[in-house]
C-alpha positions in Angstrom: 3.2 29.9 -10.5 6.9 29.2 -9.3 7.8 25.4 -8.8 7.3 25.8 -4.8 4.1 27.3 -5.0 3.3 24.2 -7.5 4.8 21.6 -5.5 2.9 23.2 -1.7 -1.0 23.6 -3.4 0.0 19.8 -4.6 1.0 18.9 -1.4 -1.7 20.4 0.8 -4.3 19.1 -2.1 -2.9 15.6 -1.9 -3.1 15.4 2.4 -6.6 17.1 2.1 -7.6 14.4 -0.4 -6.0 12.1 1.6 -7.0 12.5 4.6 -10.6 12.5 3.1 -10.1 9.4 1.6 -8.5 7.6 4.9 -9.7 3.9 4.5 -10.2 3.7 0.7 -7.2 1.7 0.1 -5.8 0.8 3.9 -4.0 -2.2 4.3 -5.1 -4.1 7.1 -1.6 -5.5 8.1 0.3 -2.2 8.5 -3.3 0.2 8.6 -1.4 1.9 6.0 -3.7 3.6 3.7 -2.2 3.7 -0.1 -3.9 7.1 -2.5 -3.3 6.5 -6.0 -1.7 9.7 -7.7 -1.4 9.6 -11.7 1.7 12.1 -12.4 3.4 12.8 -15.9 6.7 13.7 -16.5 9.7 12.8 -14.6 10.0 15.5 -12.5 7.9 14.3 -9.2 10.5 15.0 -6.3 7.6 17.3 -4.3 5.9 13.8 -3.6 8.7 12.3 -1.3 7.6 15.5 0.8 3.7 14.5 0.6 4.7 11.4 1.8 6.8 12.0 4.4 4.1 15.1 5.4 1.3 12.2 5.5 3.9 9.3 7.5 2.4 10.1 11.2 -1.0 10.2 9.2 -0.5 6.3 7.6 -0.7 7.9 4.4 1.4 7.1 1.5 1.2 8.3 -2.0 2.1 5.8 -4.9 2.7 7.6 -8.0 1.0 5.7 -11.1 3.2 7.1 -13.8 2.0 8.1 -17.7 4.0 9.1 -20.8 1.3 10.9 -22.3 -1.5 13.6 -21.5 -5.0 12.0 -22.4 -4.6 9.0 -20.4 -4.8 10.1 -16.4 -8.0 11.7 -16.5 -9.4 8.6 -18.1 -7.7 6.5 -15.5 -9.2 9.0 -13.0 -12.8 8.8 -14.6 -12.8 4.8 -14.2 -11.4 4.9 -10.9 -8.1 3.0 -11.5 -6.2 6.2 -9.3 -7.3 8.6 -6.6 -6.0 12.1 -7.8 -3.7 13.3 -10.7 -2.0 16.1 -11.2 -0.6 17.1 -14.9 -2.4 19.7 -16.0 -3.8 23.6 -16.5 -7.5 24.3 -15.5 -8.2 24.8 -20.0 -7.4 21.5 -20.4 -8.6 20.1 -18.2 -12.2 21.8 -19.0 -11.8 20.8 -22.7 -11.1 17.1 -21.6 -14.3 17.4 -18.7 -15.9 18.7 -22.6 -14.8 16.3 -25.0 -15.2 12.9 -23.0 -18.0 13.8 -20.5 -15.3 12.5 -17.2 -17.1 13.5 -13.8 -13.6 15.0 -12.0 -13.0 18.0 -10.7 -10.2 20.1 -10.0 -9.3 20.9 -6.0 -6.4 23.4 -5.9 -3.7 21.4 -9.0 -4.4 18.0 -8.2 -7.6 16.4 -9.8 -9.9 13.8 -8.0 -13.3 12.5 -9.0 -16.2 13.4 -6.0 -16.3 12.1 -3.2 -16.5 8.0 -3.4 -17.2 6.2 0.2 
């Protein structure tokens, strides 16, 4: 998958997600509403693009940064972010495997179901 392709499935994941999740973390001064996205690795330009994508919507992404693989999906699984997106579909079953997380993948960002 080229870096485009990457970057536009994590895009149009991130404003479905978001969009979804209008309200979960508004604030009530600006009605801004904030989505949590654990990333890894430096290279996160494509999420300047979300964001500006999601400005008319009053969505912005904040990226919650990690220097190592094993800790966004636990962050994910206890709810401290909305979405990340690090990672291939095997290891991300392995990891589902291995420490029982209820997340699941929508196109290559991860979110955990549905939370009102």
């Amino acid at each position: 998958m080229t870096k485009f392709t990457k970057s536009a499935a994590a895009a149009a994941a991130a404003i479905f997600v978001s969009v979804t999740l209008a309200g979960c973390g508004g604030d009530e001064k600006t009605d801004i509403t904030t989505v949590k996205v654990g990333v890894v690795g430096e290279y996160n330009a494509q999420w300047d693009t979300v964001n500006k994508l999601l400005e008319k919507d009053k969505i912005k992404v904040e990226l919650v940064k990690y220097s190592d693989y094993a800790t966004p999906n636990r962050a994910l699984s206890d709810k401290e972010i909305d979405l990340n997106a690090f990672q291939h579909k095997a290891y991300l079953a392995n990891d589902i495997k291995r420490n029982g997380y209820k997340i699941v993948a929508i196109g290559d960002t991860l979110v955990t179901p549905l939370r009102v």
